[in-house]
C-alpha positions as CSV (number, residue, x, y, z in Angstrom):
1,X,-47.7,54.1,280.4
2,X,-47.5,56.2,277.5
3,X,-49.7,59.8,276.8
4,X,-52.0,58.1,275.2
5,X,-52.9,54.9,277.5
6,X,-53.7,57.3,280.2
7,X,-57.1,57.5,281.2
8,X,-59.4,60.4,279.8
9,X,-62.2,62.1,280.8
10,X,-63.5,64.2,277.9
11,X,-65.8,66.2,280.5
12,X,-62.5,67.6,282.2
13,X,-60.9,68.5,279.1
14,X,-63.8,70.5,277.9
15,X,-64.6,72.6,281.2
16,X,-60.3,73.1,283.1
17,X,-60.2,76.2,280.8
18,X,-63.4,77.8,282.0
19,X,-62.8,76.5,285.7
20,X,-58.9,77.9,285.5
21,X,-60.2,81.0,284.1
22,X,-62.2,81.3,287.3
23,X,-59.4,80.3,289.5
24,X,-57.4,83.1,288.1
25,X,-59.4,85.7,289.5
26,X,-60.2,83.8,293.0
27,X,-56.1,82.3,293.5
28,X,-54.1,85.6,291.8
29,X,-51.3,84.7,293.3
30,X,-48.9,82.0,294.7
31,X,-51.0,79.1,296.5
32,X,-50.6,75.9,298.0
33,X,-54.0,74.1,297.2
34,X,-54.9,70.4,297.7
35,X,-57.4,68.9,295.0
36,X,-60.3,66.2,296.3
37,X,-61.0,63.7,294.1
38,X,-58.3,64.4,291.3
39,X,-59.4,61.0,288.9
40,X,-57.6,61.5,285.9
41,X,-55.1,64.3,287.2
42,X,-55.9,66.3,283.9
43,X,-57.1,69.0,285.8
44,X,-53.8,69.1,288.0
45,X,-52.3,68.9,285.0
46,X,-53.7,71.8,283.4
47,X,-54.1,73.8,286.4
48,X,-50.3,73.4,287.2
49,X,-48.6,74.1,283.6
50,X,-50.6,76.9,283.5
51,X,-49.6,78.0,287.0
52,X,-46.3,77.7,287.8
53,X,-46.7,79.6,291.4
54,X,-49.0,77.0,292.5
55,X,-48.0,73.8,294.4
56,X,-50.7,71.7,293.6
57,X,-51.0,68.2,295.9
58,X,-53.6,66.0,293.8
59,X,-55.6,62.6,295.8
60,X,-57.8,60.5,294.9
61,X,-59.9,57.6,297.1
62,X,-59.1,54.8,294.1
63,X,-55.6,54.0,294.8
64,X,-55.1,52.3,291.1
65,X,-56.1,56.4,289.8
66,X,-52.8,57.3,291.6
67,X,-49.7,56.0,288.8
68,X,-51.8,58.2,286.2
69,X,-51.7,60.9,288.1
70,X,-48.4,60.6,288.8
71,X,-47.7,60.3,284.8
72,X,-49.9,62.7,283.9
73,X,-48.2,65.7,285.6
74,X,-44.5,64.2,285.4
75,X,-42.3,67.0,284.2
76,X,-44.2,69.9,286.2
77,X,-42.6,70.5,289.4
78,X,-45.1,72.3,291.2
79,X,-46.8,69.4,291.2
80,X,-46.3,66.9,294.6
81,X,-46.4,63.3,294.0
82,X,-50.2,62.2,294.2
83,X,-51.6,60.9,298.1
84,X,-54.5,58.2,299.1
85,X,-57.2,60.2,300.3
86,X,-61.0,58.9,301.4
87,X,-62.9,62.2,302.1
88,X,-65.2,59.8,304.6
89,X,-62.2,58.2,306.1
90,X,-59.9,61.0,308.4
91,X,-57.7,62.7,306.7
92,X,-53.9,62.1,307.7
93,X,-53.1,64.7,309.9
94,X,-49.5,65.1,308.0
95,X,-51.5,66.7,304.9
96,X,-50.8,70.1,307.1
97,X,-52.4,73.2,305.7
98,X,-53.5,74.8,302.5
99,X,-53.9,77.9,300.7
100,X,-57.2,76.6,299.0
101,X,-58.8,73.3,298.0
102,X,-60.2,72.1,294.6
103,X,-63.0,69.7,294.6
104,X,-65.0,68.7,291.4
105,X,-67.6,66.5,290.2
106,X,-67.3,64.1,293.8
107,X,-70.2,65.0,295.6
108,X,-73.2,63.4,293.0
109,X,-71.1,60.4,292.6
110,X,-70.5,59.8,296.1
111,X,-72.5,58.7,299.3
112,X,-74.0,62.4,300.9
113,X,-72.2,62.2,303.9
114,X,-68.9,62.6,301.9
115,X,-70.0,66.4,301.9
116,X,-70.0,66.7,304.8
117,X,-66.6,64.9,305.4
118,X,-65.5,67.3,302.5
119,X,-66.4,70.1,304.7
120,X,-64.7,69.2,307.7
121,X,-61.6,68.3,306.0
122,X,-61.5,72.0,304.4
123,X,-62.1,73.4,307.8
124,X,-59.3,71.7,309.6
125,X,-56.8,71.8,306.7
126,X,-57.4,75.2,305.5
127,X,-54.8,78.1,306.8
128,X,-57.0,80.8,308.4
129,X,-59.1,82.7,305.4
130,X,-59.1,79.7,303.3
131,X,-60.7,78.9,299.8
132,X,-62.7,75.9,298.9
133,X,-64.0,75.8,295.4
134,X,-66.5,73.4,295.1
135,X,-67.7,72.4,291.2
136,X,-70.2,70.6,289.7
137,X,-73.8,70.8,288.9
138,X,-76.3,71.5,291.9
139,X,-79.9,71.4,292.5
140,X,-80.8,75.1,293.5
141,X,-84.4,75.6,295.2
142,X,-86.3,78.4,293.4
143,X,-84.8,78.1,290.3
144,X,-85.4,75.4,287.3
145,X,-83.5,72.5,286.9
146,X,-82.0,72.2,283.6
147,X,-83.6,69.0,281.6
148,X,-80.4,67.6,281.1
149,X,-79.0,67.8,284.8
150,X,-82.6,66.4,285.8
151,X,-81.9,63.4,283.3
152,X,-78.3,63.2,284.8
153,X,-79.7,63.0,288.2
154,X,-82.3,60.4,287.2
155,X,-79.4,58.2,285.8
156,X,-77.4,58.7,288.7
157,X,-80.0,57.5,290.8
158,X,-80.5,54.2,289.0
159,X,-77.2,53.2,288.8
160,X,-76.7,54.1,293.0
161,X,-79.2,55.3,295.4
162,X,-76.9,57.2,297.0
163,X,-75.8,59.2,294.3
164,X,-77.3,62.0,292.7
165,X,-77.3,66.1,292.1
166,X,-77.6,68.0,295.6
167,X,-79.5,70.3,297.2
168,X,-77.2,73.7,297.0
169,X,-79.0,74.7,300.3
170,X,-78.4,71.6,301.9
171,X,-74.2,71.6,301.2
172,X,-74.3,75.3,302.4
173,X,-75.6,74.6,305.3
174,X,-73.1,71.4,305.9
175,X,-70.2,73.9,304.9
176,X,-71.7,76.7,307.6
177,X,-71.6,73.7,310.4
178,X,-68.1,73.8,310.4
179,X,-67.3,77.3,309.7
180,X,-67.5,77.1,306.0
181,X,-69.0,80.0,304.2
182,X,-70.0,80.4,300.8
183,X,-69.1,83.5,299.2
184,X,-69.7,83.1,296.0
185,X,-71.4,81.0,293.5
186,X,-70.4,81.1,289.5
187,X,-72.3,80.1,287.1
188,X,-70.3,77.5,284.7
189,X,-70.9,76.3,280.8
190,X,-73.0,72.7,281.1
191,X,-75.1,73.9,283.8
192,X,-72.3,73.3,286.4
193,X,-71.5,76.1,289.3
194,X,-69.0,77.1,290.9
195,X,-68.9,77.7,294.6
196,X,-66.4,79.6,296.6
197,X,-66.3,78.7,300.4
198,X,-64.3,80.4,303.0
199,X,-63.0,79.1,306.1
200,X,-63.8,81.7,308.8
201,X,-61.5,83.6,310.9
């Protein structure tokens, strides 16, 4: 498959440099992380060149995303070969443990209790002190939703009615459940966040 048959998802090309540049600050140094949900592996891609002291193990729930991936970030070796992973099936225990985990755009395109699986999986697979940062755009109570993430949601809704934006509160307090705290949210270009969890000592 060459560069240019891969699949592409313009959306992740315009926002891995804002994300990285957040990353920077959160992941300083060298880090193991696992990425949820890695699609068209640009952003392991990115992340990793970019990186070199990371060791960055991309999944993805579509087994037929896995091969571009894998051809994606050939030639970066920081970069393990991508794994099958579900987020609502378990997890396979051999994943061991992580520095930090990367998770963007799943939870509006995926059934809600996969947030809730999400969480879980952070908690047990997250060395003590852990980071999960959680992007995409949210519905936060109090504040306005932005027309265009209220027409996103809309559209999600019609094409699945188990998709669409979530409730910030409502993923915070899956996240606290399991000893997932959110530390931080960032506000991100397209009316996306970004939220930093911690897994508590």
């Amino acid at each position: 498959m060459s560069s240019a048959e891969l699949p592409f998802s313009p959306a992740a090309h315009r926002n891995a440099g804002p994300i990285l540049d957040v990353l920077n600050g959160v992941w300083p140094g060298a880090a193991t992380l696992l990425e949820i949900a890695s699609g068209t592996g640009q952003h392991a891609a990115h992340f990793a060149a970019a990186r070199p002291d990371w060791v960055w193990q991309p999944t993805d729930a579509e087994p037929r995303a896995l091969p571009g991936i894998a051809e994606r970030c050939a030639g970066l070796p920081n970069v393990r070969p991508p794994l099958h992973l579900d987020v609502v099936e378990p997890w396979p225990a051999a994943l061991g443990r992580f520095d930090a985990l990367y998770c963007a755009n799943l939870l509006h395109i995926a059934p809600w209790a996969s947030c809730g699986a999400l969480m879980r999986g952070a908690s047990t697979h997250l060395v003590e002190r852990g980071g999960l940062a959680l992007y995409g755009p949210f519905v936060v109570d109090g504040e306005p939703t932005a027309p265009s993430n209220q027409a996103f949601d809309a559209d999600l809704r019609a094409r699945d009615a188990a998709w669409g934006l979530r409730r910030l509160a409502d993923v915070e307090a899956q996240g606290r459940s399991v000893g997932m705290v959110l530390e931080r949210r960032i506000g991100m270009p397209a009316n996306n966040l970004l939220l930093l969890f911690r897994r508590k000592a």
